[in-house]
KEPADREN-409156 format. One record per residue (C-alpha): chain; x negated, z negated, y; residue in three letters; residue number from 1. Coordinates in nm, 3 decimals. Layout:
N
['A',[X,Z,Y],'ala',NUM]
...
//
This chain:
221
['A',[0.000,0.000,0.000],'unk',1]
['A',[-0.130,0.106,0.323],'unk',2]
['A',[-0.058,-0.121,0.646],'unk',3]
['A',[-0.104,-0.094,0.980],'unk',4]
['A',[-0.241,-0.311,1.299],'unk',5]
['A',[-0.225,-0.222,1.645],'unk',6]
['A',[-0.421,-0.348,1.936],'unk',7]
['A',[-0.581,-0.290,2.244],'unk',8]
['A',[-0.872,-0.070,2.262],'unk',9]
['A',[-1.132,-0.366,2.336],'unk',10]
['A',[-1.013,-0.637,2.064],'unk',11]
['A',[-1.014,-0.310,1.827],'unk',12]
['A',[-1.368,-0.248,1.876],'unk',13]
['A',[-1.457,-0.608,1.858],'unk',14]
['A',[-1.259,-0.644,1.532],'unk',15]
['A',[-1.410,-0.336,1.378],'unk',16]
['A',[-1.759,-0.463,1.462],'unk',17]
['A',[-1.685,-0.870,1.357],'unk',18]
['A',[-1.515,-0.722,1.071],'unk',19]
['A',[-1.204,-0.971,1.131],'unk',20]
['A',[-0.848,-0.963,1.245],'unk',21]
['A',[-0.703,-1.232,1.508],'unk',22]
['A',[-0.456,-1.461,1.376],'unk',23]
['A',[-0.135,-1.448,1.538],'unk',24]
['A',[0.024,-1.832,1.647],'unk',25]
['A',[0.382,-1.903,1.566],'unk',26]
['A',[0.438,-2.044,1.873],'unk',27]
['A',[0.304,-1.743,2.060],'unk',28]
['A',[0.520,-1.483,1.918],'unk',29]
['A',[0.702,-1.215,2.152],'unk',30]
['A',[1.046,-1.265,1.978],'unk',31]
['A',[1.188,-1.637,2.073],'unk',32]
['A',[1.422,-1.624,1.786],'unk',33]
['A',[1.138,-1.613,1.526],'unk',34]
['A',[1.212,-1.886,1.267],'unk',35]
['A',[1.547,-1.968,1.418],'unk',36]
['A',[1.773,-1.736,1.267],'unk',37]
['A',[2.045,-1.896,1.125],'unk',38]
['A',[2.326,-2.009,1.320],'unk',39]
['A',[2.361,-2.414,1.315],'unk',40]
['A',[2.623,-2.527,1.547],'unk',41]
['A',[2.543,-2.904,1.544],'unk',42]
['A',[2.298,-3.009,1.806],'unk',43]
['A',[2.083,-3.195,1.590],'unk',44]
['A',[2.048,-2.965,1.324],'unk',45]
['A',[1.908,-2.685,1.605],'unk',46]
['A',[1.620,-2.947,1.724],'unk',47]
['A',[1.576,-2.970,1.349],'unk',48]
['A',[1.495,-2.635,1.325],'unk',49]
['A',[1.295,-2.626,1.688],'unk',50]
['A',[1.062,-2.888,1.523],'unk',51]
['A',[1.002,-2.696,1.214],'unk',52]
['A',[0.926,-2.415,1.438],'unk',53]
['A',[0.647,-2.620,1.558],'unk',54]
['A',[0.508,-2.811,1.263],'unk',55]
['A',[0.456,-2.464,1.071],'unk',56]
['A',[0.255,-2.396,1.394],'unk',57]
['A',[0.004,-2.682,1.361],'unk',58]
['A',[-0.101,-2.554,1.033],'unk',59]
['A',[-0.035,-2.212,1.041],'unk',60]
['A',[-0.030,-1.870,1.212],'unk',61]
['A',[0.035,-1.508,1.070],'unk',62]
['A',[-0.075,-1.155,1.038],'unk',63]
['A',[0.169,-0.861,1.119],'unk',64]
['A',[0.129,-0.577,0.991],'unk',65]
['A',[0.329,-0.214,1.007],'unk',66]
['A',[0.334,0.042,0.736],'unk',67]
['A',[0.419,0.337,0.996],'unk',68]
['A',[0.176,0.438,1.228],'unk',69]
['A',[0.338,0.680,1.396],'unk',70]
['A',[0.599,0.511,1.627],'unk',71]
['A',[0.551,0.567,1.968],'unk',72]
['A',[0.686,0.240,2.040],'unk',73]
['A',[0.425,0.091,1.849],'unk',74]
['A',[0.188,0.245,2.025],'unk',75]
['A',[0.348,0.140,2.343],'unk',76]
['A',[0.424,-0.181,2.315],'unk',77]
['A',[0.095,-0.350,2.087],'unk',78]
['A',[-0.178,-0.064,2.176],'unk',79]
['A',[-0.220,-0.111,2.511],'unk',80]
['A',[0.067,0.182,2.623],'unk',81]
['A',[-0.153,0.405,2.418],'unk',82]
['A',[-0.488,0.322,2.514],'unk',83]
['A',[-0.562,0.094,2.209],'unk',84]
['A',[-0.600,0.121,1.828],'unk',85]
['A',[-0.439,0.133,1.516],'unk',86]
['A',[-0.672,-0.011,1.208],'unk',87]
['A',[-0.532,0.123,0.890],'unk',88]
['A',[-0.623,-0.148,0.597],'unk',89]
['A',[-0.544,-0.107,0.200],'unk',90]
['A',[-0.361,-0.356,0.098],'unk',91]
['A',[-0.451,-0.387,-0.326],'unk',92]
['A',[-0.251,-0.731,-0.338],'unk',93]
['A',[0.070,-0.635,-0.223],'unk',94]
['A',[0.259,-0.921,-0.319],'unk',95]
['A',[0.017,-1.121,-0.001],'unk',96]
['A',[0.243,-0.975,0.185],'unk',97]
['A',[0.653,-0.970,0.293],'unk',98]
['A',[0.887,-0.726,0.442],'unk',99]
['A',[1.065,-0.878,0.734],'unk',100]
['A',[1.455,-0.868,0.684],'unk',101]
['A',[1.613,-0.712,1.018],'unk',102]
['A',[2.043,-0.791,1.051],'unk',103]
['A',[2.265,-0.709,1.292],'unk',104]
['A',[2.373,-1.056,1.296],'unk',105]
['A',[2.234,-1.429,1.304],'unk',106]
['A',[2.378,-1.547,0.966],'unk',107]
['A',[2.557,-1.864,0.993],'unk',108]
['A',[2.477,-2.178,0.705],'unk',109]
['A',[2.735,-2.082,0.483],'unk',110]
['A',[2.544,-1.784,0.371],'unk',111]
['A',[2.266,-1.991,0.259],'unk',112]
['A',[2.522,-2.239,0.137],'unk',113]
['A',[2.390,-2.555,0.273],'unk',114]
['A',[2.577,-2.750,0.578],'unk',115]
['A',[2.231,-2.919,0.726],'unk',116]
['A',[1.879,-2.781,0.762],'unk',117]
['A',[1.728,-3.026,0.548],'unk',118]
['A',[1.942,-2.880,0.225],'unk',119]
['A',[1.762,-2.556,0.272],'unk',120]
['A',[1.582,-2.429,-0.086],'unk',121]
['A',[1.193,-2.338,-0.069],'unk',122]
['A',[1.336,-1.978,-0.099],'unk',123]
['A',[1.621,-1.964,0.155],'unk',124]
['A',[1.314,-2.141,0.400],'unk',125]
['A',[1.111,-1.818,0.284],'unk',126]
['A',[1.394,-1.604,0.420],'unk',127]
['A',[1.444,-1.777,0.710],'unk',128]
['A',[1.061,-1.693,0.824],'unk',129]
['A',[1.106,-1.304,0.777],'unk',130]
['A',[1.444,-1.280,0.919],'unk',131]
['A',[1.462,-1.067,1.275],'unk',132]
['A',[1.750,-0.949,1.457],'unk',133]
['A',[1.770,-0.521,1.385],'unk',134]
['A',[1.610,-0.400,1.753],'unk',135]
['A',[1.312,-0.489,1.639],'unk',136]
['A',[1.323,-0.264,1.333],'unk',137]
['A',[1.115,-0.023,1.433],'unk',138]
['A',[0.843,-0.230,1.373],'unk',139]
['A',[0.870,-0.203,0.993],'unk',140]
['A',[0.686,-0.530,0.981],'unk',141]
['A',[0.527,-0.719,0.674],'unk',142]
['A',[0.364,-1.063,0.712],'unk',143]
['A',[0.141,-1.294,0.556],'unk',144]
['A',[0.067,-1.691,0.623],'unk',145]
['A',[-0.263,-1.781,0.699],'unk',146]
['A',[-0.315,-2.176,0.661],'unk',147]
['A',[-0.508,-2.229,0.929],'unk',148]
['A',[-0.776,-2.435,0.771],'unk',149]
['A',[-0.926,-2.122,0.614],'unk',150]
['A',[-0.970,-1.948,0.961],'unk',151]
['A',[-1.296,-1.909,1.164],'unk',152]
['A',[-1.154,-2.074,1.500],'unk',153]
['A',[-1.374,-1.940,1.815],'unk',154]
['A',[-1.415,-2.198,2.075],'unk',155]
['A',[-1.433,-1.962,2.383],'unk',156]
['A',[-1.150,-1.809,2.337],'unk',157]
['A',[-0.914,-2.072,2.124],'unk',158]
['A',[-0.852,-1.792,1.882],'unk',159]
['A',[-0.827,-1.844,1.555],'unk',160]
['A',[-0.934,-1.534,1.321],'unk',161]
['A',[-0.958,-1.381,0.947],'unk',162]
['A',[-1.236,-1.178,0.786],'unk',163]
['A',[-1.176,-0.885,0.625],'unk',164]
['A',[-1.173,-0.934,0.295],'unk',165]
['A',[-1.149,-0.703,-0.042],'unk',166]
['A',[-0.776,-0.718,-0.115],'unk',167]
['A',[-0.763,-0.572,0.215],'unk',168]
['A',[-0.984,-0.299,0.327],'unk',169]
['A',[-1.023,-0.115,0.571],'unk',170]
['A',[-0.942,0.220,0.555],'unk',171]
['A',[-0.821,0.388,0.869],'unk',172]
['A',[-0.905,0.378,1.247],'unk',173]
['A',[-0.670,0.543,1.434],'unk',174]
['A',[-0.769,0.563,1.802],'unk',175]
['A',[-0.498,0.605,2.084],'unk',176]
['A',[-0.444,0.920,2.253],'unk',177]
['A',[-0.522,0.794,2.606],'unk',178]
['A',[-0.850,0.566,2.489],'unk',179]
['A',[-1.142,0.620,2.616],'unk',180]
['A',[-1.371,0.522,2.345],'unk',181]
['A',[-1.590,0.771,2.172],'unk',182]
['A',[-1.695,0.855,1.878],'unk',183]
['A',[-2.040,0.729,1.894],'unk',184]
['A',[-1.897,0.374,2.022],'unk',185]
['A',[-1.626,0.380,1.711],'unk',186]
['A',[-1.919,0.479,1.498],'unk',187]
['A',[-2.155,0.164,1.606],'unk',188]
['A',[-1.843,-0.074,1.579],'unk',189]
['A',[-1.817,0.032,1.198],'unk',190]
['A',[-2.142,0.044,1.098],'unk',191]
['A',[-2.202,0.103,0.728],'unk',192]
['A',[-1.818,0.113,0.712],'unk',193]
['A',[-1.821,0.430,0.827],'unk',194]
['A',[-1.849,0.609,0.547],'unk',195]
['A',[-1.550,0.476,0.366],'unk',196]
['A',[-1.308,0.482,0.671],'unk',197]
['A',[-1.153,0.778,0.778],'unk',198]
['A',[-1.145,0.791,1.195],'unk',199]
['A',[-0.945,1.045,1.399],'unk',200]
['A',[-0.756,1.037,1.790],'unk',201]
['A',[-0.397,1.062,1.789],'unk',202]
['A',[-0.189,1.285,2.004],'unk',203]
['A',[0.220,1.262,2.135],'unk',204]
['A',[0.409,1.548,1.848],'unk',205]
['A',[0.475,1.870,2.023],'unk',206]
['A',[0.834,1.818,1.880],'unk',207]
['A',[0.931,1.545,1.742],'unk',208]
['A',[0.919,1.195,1.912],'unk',209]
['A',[0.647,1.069,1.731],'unk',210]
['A',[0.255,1.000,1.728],'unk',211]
['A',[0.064,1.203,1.506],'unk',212]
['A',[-0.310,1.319,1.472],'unk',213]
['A',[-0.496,1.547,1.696],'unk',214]
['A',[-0.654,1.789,1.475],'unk',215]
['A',[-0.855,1.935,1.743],'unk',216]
['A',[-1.190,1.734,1.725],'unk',217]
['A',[-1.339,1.943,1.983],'unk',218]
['A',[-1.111,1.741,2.216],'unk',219]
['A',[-1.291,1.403,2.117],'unk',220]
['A',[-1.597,1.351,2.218],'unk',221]
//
């Protein structure tokens, strides 16, 4: 299974030459609703769920991943309008991943046939962590936990991050069609990588509204 990650241009680079991918924080996600999909009308039970929300972020954080490249939105909204990159990884333990489950609705206890938050079963909690409301479909997300203890936490910049490892190897680099990196600079980031990962420059589709490669290499220097 192949999976995407977008970013800017600069963290790209950096993650291509560190070999490592930033850990996302729970509490730092773009979509406020993360974790707190299901509809609990007593008071008490939401705080419940607010404070779950932020004990899972003391000892963990996540990596997002897509398995479409080629959204413009993509692009747009986690590649720096364009400018970034797109690292391609092969993912050989699938199961390390999950598919986040979009609905058009926020399903209310019932479904998961408890009444409180405390009844809900290890797997209904599992559901509850890869449930997103539809708009954000076009992500085509999967996700995996990362306990934080196994990160390598940078001090400058508070980050916490994840090495590239076997299961999950880096295949692709996919540069945006507006960066301004070149070759040679992608080339030095990889390193002896280079020769197993395949590198190209996207382009907008001449007629479709999506993101595809520019097979002109004369255009890249």
């Amino acid at each position: 299974m192949r999976l995407y990650h977008f970013t800017t241009e600069q963290f790209g680079l950096v993650a291509i030459r560190d070999r490592r991918l930033k850990v996302a924080r729970v509490m730092e996600l773009n979509d406020p609703f993360e974790f707190l999909g299901p509809i609990f009308a007593d008071k008490s039970e939401r705080q419940r769920m607010r404070e779950f929300k932020a004990e899972v972020d003391k000892d963990f954080g996540l990596i997002c991943l897509s398995d479409n490249w080629s959204h413009p939105l993509l692009w747009g909204h986690y590649a720096d309008k364009h400018k970034g990159v797109c690292l391609g990884f092969d993912v050989l333990q699938p199961e390390d991943f999950d598919a986040v489950e979009y609905v058009e609705e926020r399903p209310p206890m019932n479904q998961f046939g408890i009444s409180a938050f405390s009844d809900l079963p290890e797997e209904s909690i599992k559901r509850m962590l890869h449930l997103k409301f539809h708009a954000w479909s076009y992500e085509a997300e999967f996700r995996t936990f990362i306990d934080l203890k196994a990160t390598v936490y940078d001090e400058k910049s508070k980050l916490h991050f994840v090495p590239f490892r076997p299961t999950m190897k880096l295949a692709q680099v996919i540069m945006g069609w507006r960066s301004k990196s070149t070759r040679t600079e992608v080339s030095k980031a990889l390193g002896w990588l280079k020769q197993d990962v395949e590198v190209f420059k996207s382009r907008p589709a001449f007629q479709e509204f999506e993101v595809v490669r520019n097979r002109d290499d004369a255009l890249w220097e």
